[in-house]
N, C-alpha and C positions, 0 to 999 in steps of 0.2 A: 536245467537243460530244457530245450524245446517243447519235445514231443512227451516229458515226462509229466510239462504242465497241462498239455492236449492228451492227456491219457484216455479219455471218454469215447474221446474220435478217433485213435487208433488201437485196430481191430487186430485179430491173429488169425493169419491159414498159412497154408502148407501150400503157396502156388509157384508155378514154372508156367511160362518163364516169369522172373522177376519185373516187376510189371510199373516201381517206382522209381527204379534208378535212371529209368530218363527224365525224371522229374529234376529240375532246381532246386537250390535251397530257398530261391526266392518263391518259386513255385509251388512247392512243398507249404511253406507258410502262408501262401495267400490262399490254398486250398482251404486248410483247417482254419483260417481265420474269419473266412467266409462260411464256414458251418459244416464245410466238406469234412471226408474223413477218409483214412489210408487204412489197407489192409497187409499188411506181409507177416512173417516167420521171421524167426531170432537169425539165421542169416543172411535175406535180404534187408531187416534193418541192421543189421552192423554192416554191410555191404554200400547200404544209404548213407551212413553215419559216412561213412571213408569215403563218399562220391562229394557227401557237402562240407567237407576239411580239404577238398581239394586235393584228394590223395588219387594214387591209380587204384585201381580194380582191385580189391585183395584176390579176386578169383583169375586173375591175371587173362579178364577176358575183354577190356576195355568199355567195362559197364554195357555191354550186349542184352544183358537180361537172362544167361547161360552162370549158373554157378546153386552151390548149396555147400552145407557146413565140409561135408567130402573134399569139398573144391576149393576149400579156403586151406584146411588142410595140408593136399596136395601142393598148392603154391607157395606158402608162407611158411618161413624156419620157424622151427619148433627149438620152447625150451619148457623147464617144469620148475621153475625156482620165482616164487609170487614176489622175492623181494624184489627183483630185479626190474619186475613186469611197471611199465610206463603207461601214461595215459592213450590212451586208444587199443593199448595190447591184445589184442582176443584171447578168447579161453574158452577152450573147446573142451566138450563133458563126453564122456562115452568111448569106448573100442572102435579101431577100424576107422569109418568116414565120419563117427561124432553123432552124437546123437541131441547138444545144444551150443550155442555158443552165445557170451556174453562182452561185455568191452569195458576194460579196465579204466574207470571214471575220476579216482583216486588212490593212486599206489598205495604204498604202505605192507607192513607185515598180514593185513588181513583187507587185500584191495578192497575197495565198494565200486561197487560191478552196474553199469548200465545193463540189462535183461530184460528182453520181448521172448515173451517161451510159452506165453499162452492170454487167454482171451483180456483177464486182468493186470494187464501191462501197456506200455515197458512202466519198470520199476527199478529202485535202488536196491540192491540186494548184497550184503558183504562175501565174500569170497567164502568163507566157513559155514556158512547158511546155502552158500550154491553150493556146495558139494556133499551137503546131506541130501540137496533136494534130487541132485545129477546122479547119474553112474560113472564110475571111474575109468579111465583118470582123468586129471583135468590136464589139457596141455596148453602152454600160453604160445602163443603165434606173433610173429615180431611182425609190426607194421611199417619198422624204422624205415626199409627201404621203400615203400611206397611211395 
C-alpha cells in the first residue's frame, strides 16, 4: 500500500477539522512524491483511505473535514466476529466513542490491519497484536454500504 511505503513522510496528530480528505488520491501522491508529507490520526486516515476507494464518508458527513473514531462509530453497523470482517472493514479499540481505529488489509482468522495510531506509522499490524496494544473491545464497523 501507498502511504505504508511513504511512512517517513506521514506524521501523526490529533487535528479537527480533518484537514486531508479534500485532498485526491492523485493529489495525495504527488504531494509525498514531491517530498511533501501529510499529518493525520488513525481516524482521519481510515476516513482518507475510504475517500480514495471511492467510498462515501464513513462519518456520513460527505468528506466536510467533521468526524473522529466517535463518529465512525455512530454511522457505521457494528459487528464483533473478525471472521467475517472484509477488506476495508474498520476496527474500533476502546469503550463509548473509541479510543483507535484500524482497517482491515487482509481477512482471515487473525486480520492484518492497516494502523496510523501514532508517530511511527501507518504500519501492518495483525489483529492479536492490536488488541494487546488497544483497550477493549475491539468492534468491526461494515463499510459494505458505503
Amino acid at each position: 500500500m501507498y502511504l505504508l511505503q511513504k511512512e517517513p513522510q506521514v506524521h501523526y496528530a490529533q487535528r479537527r477539522p480533518m484537514r486531508n480528505v479534500h485532498l485526491t488520491e492523485v493529489e495525495m501522491r504527488a504531494k509525498l512524491d514531491s517530498g511533501g508529507s501529510l499529518t493525520m490520526d488513525c481516524s482521519e486516515a481510515v476516513t482518507c483511505l475510504c475517500k480514495w476507494a471511492g467510498l462515501d464518508d464513513p462519518n456520513g458527513n460527505h468528506y466536510n473535514g467533521d468526524g473522529y473514531t466517535g463518529t465512525l462509530l455512530a454511522h457505521l453497523p457494528h459487528y464483533t466476529n473478525p471472521r467475517i470482517a472484509q477488506v476495508g472493514a474498520l476496527v474500533v479499540y476502546g469503550p463509548e466513542t473509541g479510543h483507535h481505529v484500524s482497517m482491515v488489509l487482509e481477512p482471515g482468522e487473525d486480520p492484518l490491519l492497516w494502523s496510523h495510531g501514532r508517530e511511527a506509522g501507518p504500519v501492518t499490524v495483525r489483529l492479536s497484536a492490536q488488541k494487546r496494544q488497544q483497550p477493549a473491545p475491539a468492534t468491526f464497523l461494515s463499510i459494505a454500504r458505503l
